[in-house]
N, C-alpha and C positions, 0 to 999 in steps of 0.2 A: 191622237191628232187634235181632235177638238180639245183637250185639257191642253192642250200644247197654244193651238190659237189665242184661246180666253186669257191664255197667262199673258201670251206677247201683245194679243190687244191691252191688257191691263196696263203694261211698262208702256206702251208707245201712248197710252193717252195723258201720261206722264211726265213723259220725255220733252225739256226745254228743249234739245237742239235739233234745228229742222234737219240739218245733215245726217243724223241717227235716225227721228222719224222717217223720212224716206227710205231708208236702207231697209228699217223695219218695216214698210209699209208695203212697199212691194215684195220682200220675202212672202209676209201673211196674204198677202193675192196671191202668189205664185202656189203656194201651200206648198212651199220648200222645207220637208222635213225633216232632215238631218241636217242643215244650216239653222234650223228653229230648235231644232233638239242639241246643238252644241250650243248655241249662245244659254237657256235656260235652262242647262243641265244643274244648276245651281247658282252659287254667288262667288264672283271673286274675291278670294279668303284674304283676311288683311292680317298683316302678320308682322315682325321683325323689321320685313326690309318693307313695310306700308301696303303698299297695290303697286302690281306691275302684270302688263299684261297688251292684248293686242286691241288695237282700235277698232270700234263699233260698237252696233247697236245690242241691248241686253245685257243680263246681270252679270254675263262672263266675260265682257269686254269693260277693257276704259270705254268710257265716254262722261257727258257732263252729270248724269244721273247717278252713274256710283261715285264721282268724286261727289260728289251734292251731297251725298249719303253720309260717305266718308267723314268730310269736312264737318257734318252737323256731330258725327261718333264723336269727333275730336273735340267739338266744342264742348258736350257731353261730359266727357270725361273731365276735361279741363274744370269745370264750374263746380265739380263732384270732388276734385282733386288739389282743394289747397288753391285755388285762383281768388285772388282777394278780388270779391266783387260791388258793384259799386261805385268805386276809386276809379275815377278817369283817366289816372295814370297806372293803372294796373292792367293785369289783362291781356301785355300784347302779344298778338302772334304775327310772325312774320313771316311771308311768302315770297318765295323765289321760283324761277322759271324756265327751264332752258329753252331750245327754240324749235322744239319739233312737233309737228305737227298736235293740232289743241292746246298746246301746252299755256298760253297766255290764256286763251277762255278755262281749262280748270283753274286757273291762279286768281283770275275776276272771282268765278265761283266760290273759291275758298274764301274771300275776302268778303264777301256780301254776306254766306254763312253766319261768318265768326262776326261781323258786324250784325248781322239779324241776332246772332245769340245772347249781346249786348257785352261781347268781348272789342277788343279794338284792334283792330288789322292793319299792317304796312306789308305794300307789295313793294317790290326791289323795283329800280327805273325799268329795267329793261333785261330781256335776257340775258343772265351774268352764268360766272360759272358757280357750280355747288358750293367752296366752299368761302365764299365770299354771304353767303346765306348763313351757311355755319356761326360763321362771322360776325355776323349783323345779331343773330340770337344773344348773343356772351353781350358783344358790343352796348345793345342798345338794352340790354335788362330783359326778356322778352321771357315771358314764361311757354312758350313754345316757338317752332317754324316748321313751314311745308316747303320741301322742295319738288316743283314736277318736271318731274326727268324718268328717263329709261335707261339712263346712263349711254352704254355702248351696246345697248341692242339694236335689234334690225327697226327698220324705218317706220315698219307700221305700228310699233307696240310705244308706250308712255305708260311711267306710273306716278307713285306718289310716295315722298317718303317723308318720315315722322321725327322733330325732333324736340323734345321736352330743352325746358329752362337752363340747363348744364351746357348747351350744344351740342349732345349727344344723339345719336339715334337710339331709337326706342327699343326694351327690351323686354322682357316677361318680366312684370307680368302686366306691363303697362299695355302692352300690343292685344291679351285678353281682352284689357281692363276698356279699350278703345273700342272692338272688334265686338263688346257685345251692347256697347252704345248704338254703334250701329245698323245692329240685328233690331235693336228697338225700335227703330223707327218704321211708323207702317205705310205714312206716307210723303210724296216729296212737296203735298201740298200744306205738311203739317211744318216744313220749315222755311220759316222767316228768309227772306232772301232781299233786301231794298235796293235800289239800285244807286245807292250812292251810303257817305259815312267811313267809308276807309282812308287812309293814306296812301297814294304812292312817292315812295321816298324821292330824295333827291341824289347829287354823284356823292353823296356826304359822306355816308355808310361805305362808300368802295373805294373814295381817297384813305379811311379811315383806314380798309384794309388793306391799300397801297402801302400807307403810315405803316404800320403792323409790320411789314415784308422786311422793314429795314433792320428788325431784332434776329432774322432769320441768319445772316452772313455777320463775319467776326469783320473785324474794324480795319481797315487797311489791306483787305485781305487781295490777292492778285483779282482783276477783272477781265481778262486778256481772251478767252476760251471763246472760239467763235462758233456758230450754232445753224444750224438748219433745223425752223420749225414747222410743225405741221398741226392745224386745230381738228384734222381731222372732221371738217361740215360741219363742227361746235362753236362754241360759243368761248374759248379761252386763248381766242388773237391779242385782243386791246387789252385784255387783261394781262396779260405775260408781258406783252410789248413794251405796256408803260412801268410794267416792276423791272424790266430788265434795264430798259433806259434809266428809271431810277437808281437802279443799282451801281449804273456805270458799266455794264457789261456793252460791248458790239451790238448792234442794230441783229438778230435775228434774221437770215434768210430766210423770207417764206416761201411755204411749196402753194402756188399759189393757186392749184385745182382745189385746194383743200380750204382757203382760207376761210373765205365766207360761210356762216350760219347757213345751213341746208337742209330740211329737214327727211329729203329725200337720198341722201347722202350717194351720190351717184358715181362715188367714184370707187366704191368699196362693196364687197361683197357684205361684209359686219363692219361698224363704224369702232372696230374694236382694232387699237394695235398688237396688240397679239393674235390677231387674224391671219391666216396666208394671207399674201398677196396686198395688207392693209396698207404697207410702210414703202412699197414699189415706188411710189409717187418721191417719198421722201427720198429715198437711195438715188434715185437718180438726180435729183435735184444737188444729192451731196456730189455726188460722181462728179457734176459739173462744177463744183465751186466748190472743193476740197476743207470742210468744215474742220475744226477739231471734232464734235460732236452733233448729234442729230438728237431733238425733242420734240417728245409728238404727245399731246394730252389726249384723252378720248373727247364724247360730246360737251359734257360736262364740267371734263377740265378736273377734278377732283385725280384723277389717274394719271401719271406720268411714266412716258417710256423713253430707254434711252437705247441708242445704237451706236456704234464706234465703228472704226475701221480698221478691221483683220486681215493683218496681211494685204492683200489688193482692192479687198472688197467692201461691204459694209455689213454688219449684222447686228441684230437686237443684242441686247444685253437681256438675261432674262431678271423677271422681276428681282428673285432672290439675290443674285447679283449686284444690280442699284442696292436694294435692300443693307446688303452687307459694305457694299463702297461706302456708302451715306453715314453709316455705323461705325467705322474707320474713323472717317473724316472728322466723326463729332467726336469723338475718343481724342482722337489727335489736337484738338482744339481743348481738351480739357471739360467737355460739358460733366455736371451731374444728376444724377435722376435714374429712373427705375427705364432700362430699352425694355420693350416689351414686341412680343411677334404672336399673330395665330398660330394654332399648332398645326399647318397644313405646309406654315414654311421652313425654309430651311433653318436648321440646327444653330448652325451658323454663329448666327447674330449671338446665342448665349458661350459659346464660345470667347466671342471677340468679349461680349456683357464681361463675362470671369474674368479675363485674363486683365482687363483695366479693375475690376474691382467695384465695380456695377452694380445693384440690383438689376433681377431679369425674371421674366413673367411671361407666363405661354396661355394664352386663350381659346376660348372657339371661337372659328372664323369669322370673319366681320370686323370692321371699324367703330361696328356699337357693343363691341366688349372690348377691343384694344383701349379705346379711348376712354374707359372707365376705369384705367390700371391706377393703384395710387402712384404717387410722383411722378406719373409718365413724363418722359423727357423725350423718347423717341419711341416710333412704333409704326411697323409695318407689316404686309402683307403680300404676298408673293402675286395676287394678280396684279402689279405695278400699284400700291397704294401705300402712300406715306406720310403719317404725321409728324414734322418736321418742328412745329413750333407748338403744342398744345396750348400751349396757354391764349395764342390767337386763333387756332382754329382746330377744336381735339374732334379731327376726322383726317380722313384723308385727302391733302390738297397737292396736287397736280401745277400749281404757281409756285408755290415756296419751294417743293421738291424739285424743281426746276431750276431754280435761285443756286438751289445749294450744290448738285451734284456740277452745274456749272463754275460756281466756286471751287468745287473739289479738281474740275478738269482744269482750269485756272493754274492754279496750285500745282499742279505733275506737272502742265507744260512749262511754265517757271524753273521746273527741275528736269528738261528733259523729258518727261516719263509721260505715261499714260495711261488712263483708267486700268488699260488691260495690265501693266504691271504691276498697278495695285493688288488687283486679284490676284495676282502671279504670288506676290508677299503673302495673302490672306492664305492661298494653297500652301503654300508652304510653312508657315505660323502653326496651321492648323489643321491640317490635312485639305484635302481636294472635296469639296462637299458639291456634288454636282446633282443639281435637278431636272424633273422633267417630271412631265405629266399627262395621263392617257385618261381621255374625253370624249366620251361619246353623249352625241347631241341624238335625243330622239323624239321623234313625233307620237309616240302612245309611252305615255308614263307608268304603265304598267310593267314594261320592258324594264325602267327603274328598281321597282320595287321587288320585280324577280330577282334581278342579279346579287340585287341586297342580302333574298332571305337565301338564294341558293351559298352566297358565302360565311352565313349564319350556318346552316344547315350542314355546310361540308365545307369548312376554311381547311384552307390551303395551309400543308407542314413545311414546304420549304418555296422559296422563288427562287429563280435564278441559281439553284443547287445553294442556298444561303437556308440554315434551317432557322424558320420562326420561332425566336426565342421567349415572347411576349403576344399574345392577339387579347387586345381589347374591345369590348363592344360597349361601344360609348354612349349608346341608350342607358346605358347604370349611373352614369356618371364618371368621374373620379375624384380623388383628395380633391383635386385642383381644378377640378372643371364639371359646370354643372352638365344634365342629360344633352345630347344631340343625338342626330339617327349618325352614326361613323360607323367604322371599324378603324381601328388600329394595329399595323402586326409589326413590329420591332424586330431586327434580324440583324446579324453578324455585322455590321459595317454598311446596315441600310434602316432604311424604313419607310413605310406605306401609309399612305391612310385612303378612303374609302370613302365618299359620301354623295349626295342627292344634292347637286345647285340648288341655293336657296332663291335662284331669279331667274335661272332659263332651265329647261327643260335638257338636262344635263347629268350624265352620271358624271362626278369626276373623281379621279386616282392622283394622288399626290405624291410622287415615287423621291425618294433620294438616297444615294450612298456614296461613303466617306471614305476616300482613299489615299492611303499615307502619300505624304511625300517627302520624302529623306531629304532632299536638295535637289534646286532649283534646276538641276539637270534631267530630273526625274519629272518633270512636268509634264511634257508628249507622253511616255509611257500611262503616267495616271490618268492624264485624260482618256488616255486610249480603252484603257481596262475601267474605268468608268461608262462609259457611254458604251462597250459592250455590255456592263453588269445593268445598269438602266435597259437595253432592248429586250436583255433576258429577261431582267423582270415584268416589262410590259406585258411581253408575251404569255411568261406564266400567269400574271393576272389575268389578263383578259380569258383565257381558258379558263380558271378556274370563276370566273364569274357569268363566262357564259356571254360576252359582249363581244 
């Protein structure tokens, strides 16, 4: 307890923000020791996806101290790494911000850093969404940018994420190369911080990627598809609004519990639409004014979800679904270039890739390896995340993907038709490729790493009475993909994968399987023997992993 004390008096005489010293000041009165022994069990590890993590005081939370930290790694690295120094027009990193709680005080922070480091800093006007930041890096020449966001997590957490010169996010071994900048540093009084020397931009940067949206949709194309949206307490209202108005599309009904930036997101249990219960707001809102479609971005706006109306009701679409609609769509249109998908989504997309005559490319998970595919022309990811236009923004953006599948709804109503018959044709083209996925959220990460080694230790010979025909353990690699902690098992007319969230505290299961369908008459049936071969395999999984 006393080594426990000396450390946390050490950080708090440290610590710029009065809100974290207090919070620490009275824990170390209180001599509250397993609140002092969770915060300084170590350091928040900075990796892939940057820093993400829950608000407060110590090295295991956000607050202004490890972005401080952070921010100086990154300058670090940057000055080590090819940053022509010097040159007044070299140098810049750009910073973006969403709007939840701290998130504009680490965005100042970043920017006095990279300005003390004697790099040159532009913060975004005002909380935009992610990939309008993306954006702004390609756009304005920028040899790096920070986005602080937490994306669609719960209210109390914020992180930090990393993007190098290309507009990509950061990979290995750049995230090492960052992460031991950091560890260098011994104290926060050893960096430069001035209180002025940045930029913050003007609306320049965000007409520009207004401009940009208009390469997204083909030229005459129907604009007719009306919309119920939802920013989910985010930051991507005025942003969609004024691309959709641009584009010529209908004024967007808003759900208007949701519209406003909130950082305490008060009408959602997670600010995630793939939540229970996240999209209730929207559904009814459609119920009452009969949309063609429903679009809901998360905080950030980079994730786009969509929902149609089945039969009497309303229901998400699930990612791989968009996924594969959008993929259609731009086949249909004639685009060319490499589709590209993680391996965690559905099949699908190289399916549709083949059969036009495509290049096609399968990753590990993430938007900072999709977005690295050569010629990428299209590329997504099944937790609603789509790069629609790479050459304007190679991440996943939540506006353009917006643009477009409403252009695609456009388009079927013009002909009668609707999103769901599209699908109906893609089932039938190509078999019924139906997903789902089993998730479990846990409060001791050890529970993780069990189920892991217990499916190392004793993998599972058949799921679902389906025998495993291939199990990979993706720590080795393969041909085509470098190490991750996965599993892989490939089986008759299915296949699984297996992994550790790389940003919440999550095992999750990636379940899918393909079932023929002769003719369109056959489509109840497949569904039906689908979505029993999905619970059986839940079920088998989760037993044999022990969750």
């Amino acid at each position: 307890m006393h080594d426990l004390i000396a450390r946390a008096s050490a950080w708090l005489a440290e610590d710029p923000d009065p809100d974290t010293r207090a919070e620490l000041a009275e824990l170390i009165e209180a001599g509250d020791e397993k609140e002092l022994a969770a915060r300084f069990a170590g350091t928040l590890q900075f990796g892939t996806a940057g820093l993400r993590g829950e608000l407060g005081a110590g090295p295991m939370r956000m607050n202004r101290s490890v972005v401080i930290r952070a921010a100086a790694g990154l300058a670090a690295y940057l000055k080590k790494n090819g940053t022509p120094h010097g040159d007044p027009d070299a140098g810049l990193v750009v910073i973006g911000y969403d709007a939840r709680h701290k998130s504009a005080d680490f965005a100042r922070d970043t920017a006095a850093v990279m300005t003390g480091a004697g790099l040159r800093a532009a913060v975004l006007p005002r909380p935009l969404p992610t990939p309008v930041l993306a954006f702004a890096i390609r756009h304005l020449g920028a040899v790096a940018g920070v986005e602080v966001t937490a994306s669609h997590n719960p209210p109390r957490d914020n992180g930090y994420k990393v993007y190098l010169g290309d507009g990509s996010q950061i990979v290995p071994p750049a995230d090492a190369g960052i992460a031991a900048e950091i560890d260098a540093i011994a104290s926060l009084h050893d960096v430069p911080r001035p209180e002025s020397g940045w930029e913050t931009l003007d609306d320049a940067v965000l007409d520009a990627y207004l401009a940009r949206t208009d390469a997204v949709l083909a030229t005459g194309s129907p604009r007719t598809a009306r919309t119920v949206y939802t920013a989910m307490h985010g930051v991507g209202k005025d942003v969609l609004l004024a691309a959709f108005a641009r584009a010529g599309f209908p004024e967007p009904v808003l759900v208007a519990e949701q519209a406003e930036p909130d950082p305490d997101f008060p009408t959602v249990a997670f600010p995630n639409p793939e939540e229970p219960g996240a999209m209730d707001l929207a559904f009814g809102r459609a119920r009452a004014t009969d949309p063609d479609l429903i679009i809901a971005n998360d905080p950030d706006a980079d994730r786009c979800a969509v929902a149609v109306k089945d039969g009497g009701d309303w229901r998400m679409l699930r990612g791989d679904e968009v996924g594969a609609l959008l993929a259609a769509h731009l086949v249909r249109r004639g685009v060319q270039g490499t589709f590209a998908e993680s391996i965690v989504s559905s099949s699908l997309l190289g399916r549709i890739a083949g059969k036009a005559g495509l290049p096609y490319e399968e990753t590990l998970t993430g938007f900072k390896w999709i977005a690295r595919v050569d010629g990428l022309r299209y590329g997504y990811e099944e937790a609603l995340g789509y790069c629609v236009d790479p050459e304007g923004v190679r991440d996943k953006d939540g506006i353009t993907a917006a643009l477009l599948i409403t252009e695609l709804a456009s388009g079927l109503k013009e002909e009668g038709r609707t999103l769901l018959d599209l699908l109906d044709d893609l089932a039938v083209e190509h078999g019924l490729h139906a997903t789902d996925q089993l998730s479990v959220r846990v409060q001791d990460l050890s529970l993780i790493a069990d189920a892991m080694r217990r499916l190392r230790e004793q993998p599972p010979t058949r799921l679902a009475g389906l025998a495993i025909t291939r199990a990979e353990d993706l720590t080795q690699g393969t041909e085509t993909l470098p190490p991750t902690d996965g599993l892989r098992y490939t089986l008759d007319g299915a296949r699984v994968i297996v992994r550790p969230s790389g940003t919440e505290p999550k095992l999750k299961c990636y379940l899918e399987v393909v079932v023929p369908v002769p003719d369109r008459a056959d489509l109840p049936a497949a569904h039906a023997r689908a979505k029993e071969l999905l619970e059986a395999v839940k079920r088998d999984l989760s037993a044999a992993a022990g969750i």
